[in-house]
C-alpha positions as a printed Julia matrix, in Angstrom:
232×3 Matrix{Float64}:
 -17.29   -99.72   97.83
 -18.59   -97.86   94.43
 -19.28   -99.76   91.36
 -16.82   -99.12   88.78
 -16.1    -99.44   84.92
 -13.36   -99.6    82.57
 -12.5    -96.55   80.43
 -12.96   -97.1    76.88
  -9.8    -95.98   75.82
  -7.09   -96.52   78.17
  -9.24   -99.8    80.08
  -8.58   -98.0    83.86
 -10.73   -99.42   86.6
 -12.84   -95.74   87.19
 -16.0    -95.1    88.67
 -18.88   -96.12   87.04
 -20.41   -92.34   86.87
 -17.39   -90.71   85.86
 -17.81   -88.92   82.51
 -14.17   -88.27   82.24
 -11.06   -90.71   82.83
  -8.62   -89.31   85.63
  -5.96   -90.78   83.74
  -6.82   -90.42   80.17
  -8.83   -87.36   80.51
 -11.4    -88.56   77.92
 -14.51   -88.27   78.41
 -16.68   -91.34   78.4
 -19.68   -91.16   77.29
 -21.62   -90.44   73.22
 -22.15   -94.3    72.93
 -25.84   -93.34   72.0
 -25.28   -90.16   70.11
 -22.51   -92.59   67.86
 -25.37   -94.93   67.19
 -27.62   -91.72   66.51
 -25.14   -90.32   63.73
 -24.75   -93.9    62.35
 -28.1    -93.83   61.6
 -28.54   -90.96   60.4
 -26.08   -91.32   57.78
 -27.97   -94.54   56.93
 -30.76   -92.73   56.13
 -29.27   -90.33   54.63
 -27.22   -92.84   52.23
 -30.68   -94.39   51.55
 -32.05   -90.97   50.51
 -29.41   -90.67   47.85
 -29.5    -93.21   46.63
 -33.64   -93.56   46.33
 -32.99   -90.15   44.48
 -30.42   -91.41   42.06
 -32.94   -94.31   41.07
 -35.83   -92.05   40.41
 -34.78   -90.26   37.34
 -34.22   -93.75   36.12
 -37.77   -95.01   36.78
 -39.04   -91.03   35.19
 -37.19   -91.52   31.75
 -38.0    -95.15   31.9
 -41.7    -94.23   32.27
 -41.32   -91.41   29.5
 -39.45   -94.01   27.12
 -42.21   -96.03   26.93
 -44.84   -93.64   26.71
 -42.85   -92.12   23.65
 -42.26   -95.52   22.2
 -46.42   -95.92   22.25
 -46.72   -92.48   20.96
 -44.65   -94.15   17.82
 -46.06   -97.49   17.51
 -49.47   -95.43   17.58
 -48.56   -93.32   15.04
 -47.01   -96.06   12.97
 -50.2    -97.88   12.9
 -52.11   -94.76   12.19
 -49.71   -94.3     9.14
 -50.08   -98.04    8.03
 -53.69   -97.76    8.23
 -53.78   -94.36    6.32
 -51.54   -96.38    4.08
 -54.08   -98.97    3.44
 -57.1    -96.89    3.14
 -55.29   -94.93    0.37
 -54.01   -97.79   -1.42
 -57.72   -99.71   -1.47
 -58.43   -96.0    -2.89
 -55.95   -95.91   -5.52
 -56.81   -99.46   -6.5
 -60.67   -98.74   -6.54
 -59.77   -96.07   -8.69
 -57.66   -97.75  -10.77
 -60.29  -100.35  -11.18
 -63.23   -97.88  -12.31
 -60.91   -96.07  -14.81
 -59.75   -99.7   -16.34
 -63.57  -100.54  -16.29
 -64.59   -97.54  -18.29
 -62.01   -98.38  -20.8
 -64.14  -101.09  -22.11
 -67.8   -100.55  -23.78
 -69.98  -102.79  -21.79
 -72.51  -105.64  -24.05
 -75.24  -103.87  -26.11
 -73.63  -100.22  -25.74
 -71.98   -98.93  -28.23
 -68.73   -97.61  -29.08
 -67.62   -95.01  -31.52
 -64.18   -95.2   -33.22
 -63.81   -92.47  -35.84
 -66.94   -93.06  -38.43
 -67.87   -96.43  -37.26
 -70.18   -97.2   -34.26
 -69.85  -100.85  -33.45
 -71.82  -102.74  -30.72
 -71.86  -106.06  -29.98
 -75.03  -107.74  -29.55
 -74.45  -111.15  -27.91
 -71.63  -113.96  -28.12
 -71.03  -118.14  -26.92
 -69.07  -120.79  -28.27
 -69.45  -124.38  -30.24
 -67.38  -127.1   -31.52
 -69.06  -127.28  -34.83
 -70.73  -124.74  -37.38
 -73.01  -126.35  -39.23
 -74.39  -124.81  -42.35
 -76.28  -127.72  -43.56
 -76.02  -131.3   -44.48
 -73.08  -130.89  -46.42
 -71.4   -127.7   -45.27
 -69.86  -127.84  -41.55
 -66.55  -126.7   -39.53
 -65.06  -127.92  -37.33
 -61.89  -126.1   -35.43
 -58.49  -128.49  -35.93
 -58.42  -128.15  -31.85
 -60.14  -126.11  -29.61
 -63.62  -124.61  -30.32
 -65.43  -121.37  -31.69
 -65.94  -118.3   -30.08
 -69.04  -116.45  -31.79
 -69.06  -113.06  -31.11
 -72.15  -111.37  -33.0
 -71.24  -107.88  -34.02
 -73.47  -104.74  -35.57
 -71.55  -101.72  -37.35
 -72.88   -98.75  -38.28
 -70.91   -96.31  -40.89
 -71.52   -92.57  -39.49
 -69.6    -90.96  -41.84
 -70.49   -89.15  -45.27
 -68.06   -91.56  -46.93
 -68.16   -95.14  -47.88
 -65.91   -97.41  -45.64
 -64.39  -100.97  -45.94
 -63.15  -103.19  -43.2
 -62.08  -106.98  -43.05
 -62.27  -108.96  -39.51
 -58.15  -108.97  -39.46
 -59.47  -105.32  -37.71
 -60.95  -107.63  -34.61
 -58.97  -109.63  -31.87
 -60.15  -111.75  -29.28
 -57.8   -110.64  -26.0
 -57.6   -112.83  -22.81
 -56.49  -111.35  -19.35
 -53.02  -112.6   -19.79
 -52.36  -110.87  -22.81
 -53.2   -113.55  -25.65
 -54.28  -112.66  -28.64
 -56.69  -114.38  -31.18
 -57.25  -113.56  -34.72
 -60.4   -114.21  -36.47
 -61.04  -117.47  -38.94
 -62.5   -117.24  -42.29
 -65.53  -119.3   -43.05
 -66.19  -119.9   -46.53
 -69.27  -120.78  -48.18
 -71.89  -120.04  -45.43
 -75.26  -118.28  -46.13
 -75.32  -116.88  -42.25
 -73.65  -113.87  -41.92
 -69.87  -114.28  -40.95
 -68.07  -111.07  -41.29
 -64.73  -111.45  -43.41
 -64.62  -108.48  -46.18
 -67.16  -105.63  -45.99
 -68.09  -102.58  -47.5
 -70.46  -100.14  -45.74
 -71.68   -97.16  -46.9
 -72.81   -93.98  -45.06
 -75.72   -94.34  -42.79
 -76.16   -97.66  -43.41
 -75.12  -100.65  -41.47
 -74.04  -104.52  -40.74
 -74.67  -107.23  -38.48
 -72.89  -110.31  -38.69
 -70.22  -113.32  -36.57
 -67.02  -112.58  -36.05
 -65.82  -116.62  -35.6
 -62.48  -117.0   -33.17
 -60.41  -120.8   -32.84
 -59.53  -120.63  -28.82
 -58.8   -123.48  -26.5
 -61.67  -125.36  -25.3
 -60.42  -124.53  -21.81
 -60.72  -120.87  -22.64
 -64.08  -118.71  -21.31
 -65.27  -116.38  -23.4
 -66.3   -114.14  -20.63
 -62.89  -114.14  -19.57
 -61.88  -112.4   -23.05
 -62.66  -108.94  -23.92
 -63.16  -108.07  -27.96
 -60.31  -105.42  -29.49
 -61.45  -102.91  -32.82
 -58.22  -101.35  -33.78
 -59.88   -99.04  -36.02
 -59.55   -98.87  -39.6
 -57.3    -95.2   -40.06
 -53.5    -95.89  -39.77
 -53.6    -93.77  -36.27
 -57.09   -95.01  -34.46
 -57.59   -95.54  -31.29
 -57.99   -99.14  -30.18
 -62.12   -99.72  -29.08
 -62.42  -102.55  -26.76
 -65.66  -104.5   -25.56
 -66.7   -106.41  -22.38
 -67.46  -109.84  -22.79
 -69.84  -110.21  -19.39
């Protein structure tokens, strides 16, 4: 007796190597070849969707090279930024520094060339045994002074020409002294070619540095130019 085996679509007892039914007439075997084109379309499917995901990972990859592209040229810009600012400022700084005539040079403004020779403070002027100042509060900045008259005409200043600046924008006026044989400056009168040295006396805080200060010559003419000197 031959083996048999059930059709697979109508379930008929046939032989076991027949490829078609006699009943159904369909043909029994592709079992492998279904498997086969299973796979394949796995693969396929895979393929598609490997493809899909790689434009992804591409512009991902591009993104962030871009985005270092920008923080490098951000930083570049920031640091071209500083450099230029420490510029500005270091130029800004020289041009403020030349603005002032330095101790012992001398400055010109109009027919007077002034210079000022040396400075310090005290909390008392003595004159002698019976003449002395004291400030009410505070102390004396002594700023010692030489001015020269240029000109070809006769000139007279009084110290109300002088202040005594501080970084902050305070201003001091000079004090009058009265009665001292050392040479304070309060009225003068020079005459061409010929010239004065003498203490210009300021009342400050006693807090206050004098090297922190920088001395102001408005200039005597009702349109001069301010002359200012260093104090270091």
């Amino acid at each position: 007796m031959s083996e048999t085996k059930k059709c697979k679509y109508c379930q008929s007892e046939i032989d076991k190597k027949a490829k078609i039914c006699p009943n159904c007439r369909k043909k029994q075997g592709g079992g492998i070849l279904k498997f086969v084109m299973i796979g394949i379309i796995v693969i396929a499917l895979i393929g598609f969707l490997a493809s899909l995901n790689e434009p992804t990972q591409v512009a991902n990859t591009n993104n962030a090279a871009n985005q270092q592209d920008t923080n490098k040229s951000s930083i570049d810009s920031n640091t071209k930024a500083t450099a230029n600012s420490e510029e500005t400022e270091t130029s800004e700084e020289k041009e403020a520094k030349d603005d002032f005539v330095a101790l012992g040079s001398e400055g010109q403004s109009e027919d007077l060339v002034l210079k000022v020779n040396e400075f310090g403070d005290t909390d008392e002027i003595v004159e002698n045994d019976f003449l002395s100042y004291k400030p009410d509060s505070g102390k004396y900045a002594i700023v010692n002074i030489t001015i020269k008259n240029a000109g070809k005409e006769a000139v007279s200043l009084t110290n109300g020409y002088f202040n005594l600046i501080t970084a902050d924008g305070a201003e001091y006026t000079p004090t009058i002294l009265i009665g001292l044989d050392n040479k304070y400056i309060s009225f003068e009168t020079i005459n061409p070619g010929l010239d004065v040295t003498g203490n210009l006396v300021f009342e400050v805080p006693s807090d206050l540095k004098v090297t922190d200060t920088t001395l102001q010559f408005s200039g005597t003419g009702l349109f001069s130019a301010s002359t200012n000197f260093s104090l270091k």
